[in-house]
Structures are given as structure tokens and as C-alpha cells.
KEGU-853114 format. One record per residue (C-alpha): x negated, y, z; residue number from 1. Coordinates in pm, 1 decimal. Example, Ala and Ser with C-alpha at 12.3 -4.5 7.8 and 13.67 -1.06 7.14 Angstrom:
2
+----------+----------+----------+------+
!        X !        Y !        Z ! resi !
+----------+----------+----------+------+
!  -1230.0 !   -450.0 !    780.0 !    1 !
!  -1367.0 !   -106.0 !    714.0 !    2 !
+----------+----------+----------+------+
***
This chain:
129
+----------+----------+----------+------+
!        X !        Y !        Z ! resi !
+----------+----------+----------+------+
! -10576.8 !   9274.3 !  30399.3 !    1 !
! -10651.7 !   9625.1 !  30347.9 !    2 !
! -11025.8 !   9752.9 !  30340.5 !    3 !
! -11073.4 !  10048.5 !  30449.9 !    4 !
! -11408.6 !  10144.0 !  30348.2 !    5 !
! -11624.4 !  10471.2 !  30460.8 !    6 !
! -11807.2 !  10699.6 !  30264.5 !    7 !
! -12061.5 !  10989.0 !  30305.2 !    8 !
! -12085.8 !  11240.4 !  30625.9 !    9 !
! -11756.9 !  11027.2 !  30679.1 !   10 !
! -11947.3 !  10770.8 !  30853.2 !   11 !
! -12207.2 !  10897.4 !  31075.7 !   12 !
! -11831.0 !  11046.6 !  31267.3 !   13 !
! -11571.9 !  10826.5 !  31204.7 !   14 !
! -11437.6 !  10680.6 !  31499.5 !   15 !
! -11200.2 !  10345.8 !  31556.4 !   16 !
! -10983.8 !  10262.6 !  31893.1 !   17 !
! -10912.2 !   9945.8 !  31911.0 !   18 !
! -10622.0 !   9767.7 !  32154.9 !   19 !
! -10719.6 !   9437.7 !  32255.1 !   20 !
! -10368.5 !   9289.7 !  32392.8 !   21 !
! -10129.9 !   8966.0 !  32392.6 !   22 !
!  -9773.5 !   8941.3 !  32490.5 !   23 !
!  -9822.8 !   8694.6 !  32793.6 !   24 !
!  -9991.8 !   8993.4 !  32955.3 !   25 !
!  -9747.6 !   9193.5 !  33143.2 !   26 !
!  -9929.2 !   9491.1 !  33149.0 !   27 !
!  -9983.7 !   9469.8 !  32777.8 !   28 !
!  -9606.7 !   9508.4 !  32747.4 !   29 !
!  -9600.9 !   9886.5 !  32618.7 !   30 !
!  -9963.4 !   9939.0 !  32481.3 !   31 !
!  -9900.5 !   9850.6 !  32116.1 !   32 !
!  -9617.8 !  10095.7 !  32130.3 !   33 !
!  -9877.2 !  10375.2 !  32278.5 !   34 !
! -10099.0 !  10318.0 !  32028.4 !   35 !
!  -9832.7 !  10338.4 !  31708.8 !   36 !
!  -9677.1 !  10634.5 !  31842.7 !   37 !
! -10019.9 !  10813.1 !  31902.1 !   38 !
! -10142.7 !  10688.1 !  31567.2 !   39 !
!  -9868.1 !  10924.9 !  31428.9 !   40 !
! -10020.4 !  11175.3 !  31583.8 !   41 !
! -10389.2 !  11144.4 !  31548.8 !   42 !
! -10287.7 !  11074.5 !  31123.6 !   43 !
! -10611.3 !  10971.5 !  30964.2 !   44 !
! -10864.3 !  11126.7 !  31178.4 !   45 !
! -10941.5 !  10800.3 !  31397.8 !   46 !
! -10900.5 !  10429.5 !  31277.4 !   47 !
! -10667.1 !  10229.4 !  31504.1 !   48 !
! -10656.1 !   9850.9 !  31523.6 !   49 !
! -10486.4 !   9632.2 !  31693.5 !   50 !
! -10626.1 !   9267.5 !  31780.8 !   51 !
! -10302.8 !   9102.9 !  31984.1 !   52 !
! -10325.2 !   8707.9 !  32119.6 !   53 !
! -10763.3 !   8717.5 !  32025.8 !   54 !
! -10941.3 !   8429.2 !  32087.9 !   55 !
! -11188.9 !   8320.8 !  32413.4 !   56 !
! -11494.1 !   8355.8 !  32210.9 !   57 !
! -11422.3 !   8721.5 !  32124.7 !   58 !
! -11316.4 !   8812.0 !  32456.4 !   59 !
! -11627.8 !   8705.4 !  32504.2 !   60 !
! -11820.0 !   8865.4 !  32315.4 !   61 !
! -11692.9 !   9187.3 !  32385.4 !   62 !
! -11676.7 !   9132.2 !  32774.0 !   63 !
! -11274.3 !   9165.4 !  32749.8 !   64 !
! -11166.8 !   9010.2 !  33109.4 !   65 !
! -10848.0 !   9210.2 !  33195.0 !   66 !
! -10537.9 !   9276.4 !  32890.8 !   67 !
! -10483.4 !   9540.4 !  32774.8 !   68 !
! -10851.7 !   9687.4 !  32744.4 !   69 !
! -10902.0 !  10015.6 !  32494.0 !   70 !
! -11221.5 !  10036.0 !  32316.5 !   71 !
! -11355.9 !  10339.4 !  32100.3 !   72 !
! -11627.2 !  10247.3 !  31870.0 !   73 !
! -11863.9 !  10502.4 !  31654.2 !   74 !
! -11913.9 !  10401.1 !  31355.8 !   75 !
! -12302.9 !  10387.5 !  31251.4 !   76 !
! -12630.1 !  10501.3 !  31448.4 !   77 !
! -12769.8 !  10546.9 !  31730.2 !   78 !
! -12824.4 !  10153.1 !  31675.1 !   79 !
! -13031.2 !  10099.5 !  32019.9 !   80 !
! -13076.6 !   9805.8 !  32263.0 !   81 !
! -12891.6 !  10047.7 !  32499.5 !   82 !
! -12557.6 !   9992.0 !  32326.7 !   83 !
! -12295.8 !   9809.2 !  32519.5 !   84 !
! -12203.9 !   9602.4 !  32207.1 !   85 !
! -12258.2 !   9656.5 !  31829.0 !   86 !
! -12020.4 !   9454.5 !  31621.7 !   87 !
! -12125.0 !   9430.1 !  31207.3 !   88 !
! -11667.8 !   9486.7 !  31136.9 !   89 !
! -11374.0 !   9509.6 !  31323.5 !   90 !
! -11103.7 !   9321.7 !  31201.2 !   91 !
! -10744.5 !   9336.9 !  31308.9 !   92 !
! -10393.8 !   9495.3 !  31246.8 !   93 !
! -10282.8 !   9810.5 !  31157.7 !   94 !
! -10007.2 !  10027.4 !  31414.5 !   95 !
!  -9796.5 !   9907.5 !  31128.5 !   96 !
!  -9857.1 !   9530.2 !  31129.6 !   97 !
! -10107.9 !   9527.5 !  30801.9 !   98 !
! -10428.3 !   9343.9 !  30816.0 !   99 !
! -10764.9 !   9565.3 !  30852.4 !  100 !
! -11112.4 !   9534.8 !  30767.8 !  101 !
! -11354.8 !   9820.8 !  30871.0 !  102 !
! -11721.1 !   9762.2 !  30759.5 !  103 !
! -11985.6 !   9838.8 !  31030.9 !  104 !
! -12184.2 !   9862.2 !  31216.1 !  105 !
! -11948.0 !   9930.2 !  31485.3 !  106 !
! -12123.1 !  10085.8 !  31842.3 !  107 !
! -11876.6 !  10048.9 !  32189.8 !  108 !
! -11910.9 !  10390.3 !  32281.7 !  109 !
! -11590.2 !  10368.5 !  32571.2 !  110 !
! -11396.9 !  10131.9 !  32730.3 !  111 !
! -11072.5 !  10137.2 !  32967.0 !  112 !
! -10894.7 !   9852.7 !  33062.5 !  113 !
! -10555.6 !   9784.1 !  33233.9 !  114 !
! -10230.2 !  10019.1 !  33151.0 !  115 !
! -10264.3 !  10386.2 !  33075.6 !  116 !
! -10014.0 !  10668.7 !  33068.5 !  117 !
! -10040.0 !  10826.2 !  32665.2 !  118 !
! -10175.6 !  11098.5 !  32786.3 !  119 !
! -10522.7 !  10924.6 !  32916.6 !  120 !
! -10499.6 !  10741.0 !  32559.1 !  121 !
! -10485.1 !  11058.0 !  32335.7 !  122 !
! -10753.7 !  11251.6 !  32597.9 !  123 !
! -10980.7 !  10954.5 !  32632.5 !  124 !
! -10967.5 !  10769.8 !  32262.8 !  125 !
! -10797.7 !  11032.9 !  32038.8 !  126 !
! -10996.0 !  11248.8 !  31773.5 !  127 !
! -11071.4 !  11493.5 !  32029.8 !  128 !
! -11279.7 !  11306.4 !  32238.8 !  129 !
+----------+----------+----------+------+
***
């Protein structure tokens, strides 16, 4: 497992886009492969995870009903009753199969599910948005 702690102005900003996906879904076919290839691109500047086959109490939790779904998270505040979840970590695999661990508090701040072109990814979930 690899921790990959935060640290200073580092995380009022950070961001983490998580895949939520399993290889029964059809439409999940190509979205690990979108995310790894825009990993590459985005380098260090936004956490990726990957959570493939999760199970039906964390779909639950986070409201997951259709595979693949994309999530952005903030790290830290605004912590508010508003928030569509808040998770304390976010645990999962890295683009290049590794285990991850990334402390929270985590805040949903956008959600897309279903399959999407790369170039919705990067302008929706990459460090620019």
C-alpha cells in the first residue's frame, strides 16, 4: 500500500478523481485505460484512483447506481451539510495497479457517470477544472 499523505497549502487544493468500475460492466470496458493514459498527462497535479469490482455497501454509500461513474473529490473544507458526500479516505488502486491510501476528509465536489470520450475526462476531472 502506498500512503500518499498531504501537506501544507497542498491540501486545502489537492484534488483526487476517482473511477469507480468492474469488468462485467460493458461500458466500463475502456475507462481504466482513459484514466492511465490521462494520468500521464495530468503527472502529479491530481490524485487518481481506481476502485474496480467495489462492493454493494460502497456503492451505496456513495450513491454509485450506473458503472463506470467518475467522481472528483476536494480534499479538505468547506465541510458543510450541503456536501453530496464526505468520505474520512479514499482507498483504491493506482493507474498503475499499486494500492492507495489518501487521508481525508474527502468532499464529492462532481460526478459523471456512464462512458465518456477523454476529452470530457481531462475538461471535466483534470487539474484544470
Amino acid at each position: 500500500m502506498i500512503p500518499a499523505p498531504l501537506s501544507g497549502d497542498a491540501q486545502s487544493t489537492a484534488h483526487a478523481v476517482v473511477l469507480v468500475s468492474a469488468q462485467w460492466a460493458g461500458p466500463s470496458g475502456p475507462a481504466p485505460t482513459v484514466l492511465r493514459e490521462l494520468s500521464r498527462r495530468w503527472g502529479g497535479s491530481v490524485h487518481v484512483l481506481l476502485l474496480e469490482e467495489p462492493d454493494d455497501e460502497l456503492l451505496d454509500a456513495w450513491a454509485v447506481d450506473m458503472l463506470p461513474t467518475w467522481l472528483r473529490f476536494a480534499h479538505g473544507g468547506p465541510l458543510d451539510d450541503e456536501a453530496d458526500l464526505i468520505v474520512s479516505r479514499l482507498q483504491g488502486a493506482s493507474p498503475a495497479g499499486e494500492a492507495v491510501v489518501l487521508d481525508g476528509p474527502w468532499r464529492l465536489v462532481h460526478r459523471r457517470t456512464g462512458a465518456l470520450p477523454k476529452h470530457v475526462v481531462d475538461d471535466e476531472f483534470g487539474p484544470q477544472a
